[in-house]
N, C-alpha and C positions, 0 to 999 in steps of 0.2 A: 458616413461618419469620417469626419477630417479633420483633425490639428495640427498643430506645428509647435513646436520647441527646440529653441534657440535651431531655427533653420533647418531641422529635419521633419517632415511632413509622417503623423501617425496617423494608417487610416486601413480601411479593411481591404483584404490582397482580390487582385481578382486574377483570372484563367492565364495571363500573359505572366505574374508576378512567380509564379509557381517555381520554373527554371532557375529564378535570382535565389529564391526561400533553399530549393535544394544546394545550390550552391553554397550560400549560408549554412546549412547546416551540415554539410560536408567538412567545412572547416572547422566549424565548432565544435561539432560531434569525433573530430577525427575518422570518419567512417564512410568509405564510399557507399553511395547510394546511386543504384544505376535506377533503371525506369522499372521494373519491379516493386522495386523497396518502395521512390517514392509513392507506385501507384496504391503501394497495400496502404500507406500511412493516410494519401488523401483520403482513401475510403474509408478509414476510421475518422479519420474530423470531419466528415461528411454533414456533419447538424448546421454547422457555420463556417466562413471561410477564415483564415488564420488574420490576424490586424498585424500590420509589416509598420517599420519605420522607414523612409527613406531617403535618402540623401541625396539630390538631384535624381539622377539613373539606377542608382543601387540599392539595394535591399539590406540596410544596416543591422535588423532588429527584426524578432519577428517571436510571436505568442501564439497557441492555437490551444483547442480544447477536443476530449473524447465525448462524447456524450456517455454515460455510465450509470449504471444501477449498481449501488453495493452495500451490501449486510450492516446492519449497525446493532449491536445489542438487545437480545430479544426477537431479533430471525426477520422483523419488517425490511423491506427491499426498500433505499430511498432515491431519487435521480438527483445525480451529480455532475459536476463537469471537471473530466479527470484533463488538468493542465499538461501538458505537454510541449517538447519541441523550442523551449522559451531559449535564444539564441540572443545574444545582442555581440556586432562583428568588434575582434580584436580593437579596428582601425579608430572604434567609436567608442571607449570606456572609458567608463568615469562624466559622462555624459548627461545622466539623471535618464537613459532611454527605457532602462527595465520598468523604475517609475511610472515613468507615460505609457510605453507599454498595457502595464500591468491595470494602470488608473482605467486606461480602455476597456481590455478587456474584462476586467472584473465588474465595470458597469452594466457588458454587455448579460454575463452570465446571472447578477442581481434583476436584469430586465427578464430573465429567462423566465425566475422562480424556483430555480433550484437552490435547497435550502446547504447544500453544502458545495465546495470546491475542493479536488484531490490531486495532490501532485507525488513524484519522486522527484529528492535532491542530488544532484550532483555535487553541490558545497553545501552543506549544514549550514553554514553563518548568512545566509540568504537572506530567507523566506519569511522566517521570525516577525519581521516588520513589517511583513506586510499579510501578518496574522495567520500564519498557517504555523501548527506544532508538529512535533514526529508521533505519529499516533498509533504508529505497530514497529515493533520491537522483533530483529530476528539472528541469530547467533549461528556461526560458521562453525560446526562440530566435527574435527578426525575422530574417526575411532581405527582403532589396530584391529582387525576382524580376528588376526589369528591367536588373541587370547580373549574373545569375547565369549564366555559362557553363559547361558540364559540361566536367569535365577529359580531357584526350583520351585518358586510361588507365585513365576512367570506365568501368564497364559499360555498355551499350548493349540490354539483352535483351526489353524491348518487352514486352507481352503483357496490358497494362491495359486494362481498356472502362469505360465511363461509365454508372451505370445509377443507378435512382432505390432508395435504401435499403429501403422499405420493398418494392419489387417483388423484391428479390434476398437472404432474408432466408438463407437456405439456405448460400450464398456468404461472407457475412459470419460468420455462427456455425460454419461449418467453420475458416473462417482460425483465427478467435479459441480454439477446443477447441486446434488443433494445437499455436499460440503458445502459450498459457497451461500446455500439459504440457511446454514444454521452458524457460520462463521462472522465474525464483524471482521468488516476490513475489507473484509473478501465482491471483488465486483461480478455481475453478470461475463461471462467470457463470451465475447461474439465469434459467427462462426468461421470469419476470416480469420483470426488468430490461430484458431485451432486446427486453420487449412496451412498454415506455416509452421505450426511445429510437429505435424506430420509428414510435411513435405522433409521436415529434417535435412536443408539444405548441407553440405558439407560447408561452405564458408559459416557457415553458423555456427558450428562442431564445437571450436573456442580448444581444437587440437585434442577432440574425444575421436570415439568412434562412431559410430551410427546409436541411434537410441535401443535400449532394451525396454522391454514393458514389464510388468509384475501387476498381475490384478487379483483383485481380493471382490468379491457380489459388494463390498460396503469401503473398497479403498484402492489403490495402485500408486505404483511407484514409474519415473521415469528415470534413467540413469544411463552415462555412459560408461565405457570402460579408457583409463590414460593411462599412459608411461608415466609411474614419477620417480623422484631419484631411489631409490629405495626396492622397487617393484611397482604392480599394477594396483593403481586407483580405479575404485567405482566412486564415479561423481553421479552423488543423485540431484539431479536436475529439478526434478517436484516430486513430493510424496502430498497424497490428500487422503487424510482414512476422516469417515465419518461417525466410526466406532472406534471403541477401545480391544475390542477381538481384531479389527482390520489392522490398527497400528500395531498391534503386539504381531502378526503372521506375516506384515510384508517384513518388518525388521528381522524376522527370524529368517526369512528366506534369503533378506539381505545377507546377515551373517554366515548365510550356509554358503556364499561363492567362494567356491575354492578358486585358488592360483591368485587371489587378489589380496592385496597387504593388507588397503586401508580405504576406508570407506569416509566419503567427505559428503556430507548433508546440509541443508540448512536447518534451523530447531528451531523454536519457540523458545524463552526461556525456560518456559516451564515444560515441557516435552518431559513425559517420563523415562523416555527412554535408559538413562543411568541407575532407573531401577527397576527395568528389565535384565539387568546384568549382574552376576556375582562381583564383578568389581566395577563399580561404576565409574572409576576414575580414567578407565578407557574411553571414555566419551569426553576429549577435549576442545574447549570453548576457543577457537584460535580468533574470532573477532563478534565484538557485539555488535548491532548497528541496528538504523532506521531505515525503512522500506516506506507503506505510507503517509503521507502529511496532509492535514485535514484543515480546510478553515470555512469555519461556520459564516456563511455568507444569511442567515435568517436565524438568529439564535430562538426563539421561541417555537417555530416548526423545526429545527433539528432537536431540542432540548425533548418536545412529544414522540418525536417520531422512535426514540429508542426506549429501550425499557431500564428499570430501574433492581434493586438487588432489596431495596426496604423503601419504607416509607418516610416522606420526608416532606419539611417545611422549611425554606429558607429563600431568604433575599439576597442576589447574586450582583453584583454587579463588574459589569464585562466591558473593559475599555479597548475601543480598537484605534490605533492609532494610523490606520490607513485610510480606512472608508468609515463608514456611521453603522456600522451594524453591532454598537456598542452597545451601552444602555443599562436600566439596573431594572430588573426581572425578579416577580414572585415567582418561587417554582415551587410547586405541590404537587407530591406523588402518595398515591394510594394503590395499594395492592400490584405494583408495579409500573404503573399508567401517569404520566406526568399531563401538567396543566400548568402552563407558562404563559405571565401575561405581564406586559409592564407595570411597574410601581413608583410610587416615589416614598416609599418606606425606609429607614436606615439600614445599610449594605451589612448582611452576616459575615457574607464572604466577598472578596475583593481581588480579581483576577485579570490578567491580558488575555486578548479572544487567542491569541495561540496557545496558554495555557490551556484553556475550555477544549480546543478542539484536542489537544493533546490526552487529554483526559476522558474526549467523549467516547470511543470506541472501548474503555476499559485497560486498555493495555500499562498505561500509566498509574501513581498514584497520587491524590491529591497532599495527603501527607507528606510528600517527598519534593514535591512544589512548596509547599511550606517551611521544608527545613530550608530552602534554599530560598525565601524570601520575595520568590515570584506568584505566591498565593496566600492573602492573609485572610485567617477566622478569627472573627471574635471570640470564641472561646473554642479552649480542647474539645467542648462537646461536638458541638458544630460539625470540625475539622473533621472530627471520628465519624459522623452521619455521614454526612458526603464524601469522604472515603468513600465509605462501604458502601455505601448507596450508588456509585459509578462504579461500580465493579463491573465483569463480567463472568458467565457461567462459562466460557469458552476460550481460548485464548485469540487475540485478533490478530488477523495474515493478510497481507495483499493478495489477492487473488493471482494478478498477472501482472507482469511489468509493461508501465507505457511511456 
């Protein structure tokens, strides 16, 4: 596969290109990468090789893919290609190369069959066009440990021990298999990943200390301990419980570190944690943000492939303004189970595929797309079914970052 636009040559990297790619992405990424890093990253985009742009000798541009299974509503496991590594050099912007780029690769991964494509943004104002929405939701929470009191109609169920991460590796990768099949959002964690954040290198640390572990039979916490201005932070790194006894026992345990001021998390919005506490106003939101972005590369097998909240009839139509995976769609769901097939009926509802995919995991709502004029129903009714009807029983989480 080869193009060219205005003079730069996009085509798929081979074994020599590799040195130029890391190079590239050293500067883009800010982040040295010696031959470790890169070797963990080739092995992850193992499925296909990265498509570069190039400019005579150099390696201007460059896109790759993870191959990924991850949770969509309703616990089915669907294969994705989690984007990644998408670089285009200083010396060449404003060029149209993420375009071609992107026109590339996204053929390739349409040629695959996989019905969805997943990336993390670096700039929000991106991706939008080229049909990917923010489709999990995750909020930066201080709490003050030393006046957090558990509320007395808190659960109480105990059952956490303290052990060193890398000795209880078994414990950890069971919790996280269980979480990740009933979580949307959440992808399969392969086992090189998990060989890296046990290694727990010290340039990794991000100026913590080493990892502590917190296990619970149904959840675990990882966290480290920092100087911050004030006294000691416990930065929790990931918490994954797959019950409501598991979140309520590792947060207790959390609050029981003595010598530590404040404990920084990431949350869900909806995390209960503020009402495991007598005063929940100790659990502050110091930033909201997006973690994964979704775009439906098959919209009638991603539309089956998750499940539904009620039942529902309605004609969708979903405009993609990048590739053709647009189109207007009857969708019918019964007793959770959807059946999506094209039509040419008049459109109930009227959407861009980054809305749709923003929407598909649950985390969003389509009502809130509508006050803001990037989702139109023909009637209130409508509006309210499909709401509801895209909801989810769970909250959605990226599993791991790529």
């Amino acid at each position: 596969m080869t193009t060219t636009t205005a003079g730069i040559t996009i085509r798929t990297a081979t074994e020599q290109d590799w040195p130029k790619i890391t190079l590239l992405n050293e500067i883009c990424f800010v982040t040295p990468q010696n031959e470790e890093f890169t070797a963990h990253w080739r092995q992850l985009v193992s499925g296909a090789p990265p498509i570069i742009a190039v400019d005579e000798d150099a390696v201007v541009g460059a896109t790759m893919d993870i191959p990924m299974t991850v949770t969509v509503p309703g616990g089915e496991g669907v294969p994705a290609a989690g984007v990644t590594a998408v670089t285009v050099a200083p010396t060449h912007r404003r060029r149209g190369l993420l375009r071609a780029l992107y026109t590339e690769h996204h053929a390739r991964i349409r040629t695959s069959g996989v019905p969805l494509s997943l990336l993390t943004a670096s700039e929000g104002g991106i991706y939008g066009r080229f049909g990917y929405g923010p489709a999990t939701v995750e909020t930066t929470s201080s709490i003050d440990r030393r006046f957090a009191v558990p509320h007395p109609r808190a659960p109480d169920p105990g059952g956490v021990r303290m052990v060193h991460p890398a000795e209880a590796r078994v414990a950890f990768t069971d919790v996280y298999d269980r979480w990740q099949r009933v979580t949307p959002g959440a992808q399969v964690r392969p086992g090189i990943v998990w060989n890296r954040i046990f290694a727990d290198r010290e340039s990794e640390r991000g100026g913590g200390t080493s990892l502590f572990g917190l296990v619970h039979d149904d959840g675990y916490v990882l966290y480290r301990r920092m100087s911050g201005d004030n006294g000691t932070v416990a930065r929790v790194e990931e918490i994954r419980t797959v019950t409501r006894d598991a979140h309520a026992a590792l947060w207790r345990a959390l609050l029981g570190l003595d010598l530590v001021r404040r404990i920084e998390a990431h949350l869900t919005p909806e995390d209960p944690l503020p009402y495991l506490l007598t005063d929940g106003r100790l659990v502050r939101t110091t930033s909201r943000h997006d973690e994964l972005w979704v775009r439906i590369m098959d919209v009638p097998a991603a539309l089956e492939a998750r499940r539904y909240r009620t039942d529902l009839d309605v004609v969708i139509q979903v405009d993609d303004g990048f590739l053709d995976a647009g189109g207007r769609f009857a969708l019918t769901v019964r007793d959770g189970t959807a059946m999506c097939i094209p039509t040419d009926s008049t459109p109930q509802v009227v959407l861009d595929l980054d809305v749709l995919g923003s929407l598909y995991l649950g985390a969003h709502r389509a009502r809130t797309f509508a006050a803001a004029n990037r989702l139109q129903a023909a009637d209130p009714d409508v509006l309210d079914r499909v709401d509801h009807a895209f909801g989810a029983d769970r909250d959605a989480q990226m599993g791991w970052p790529f």
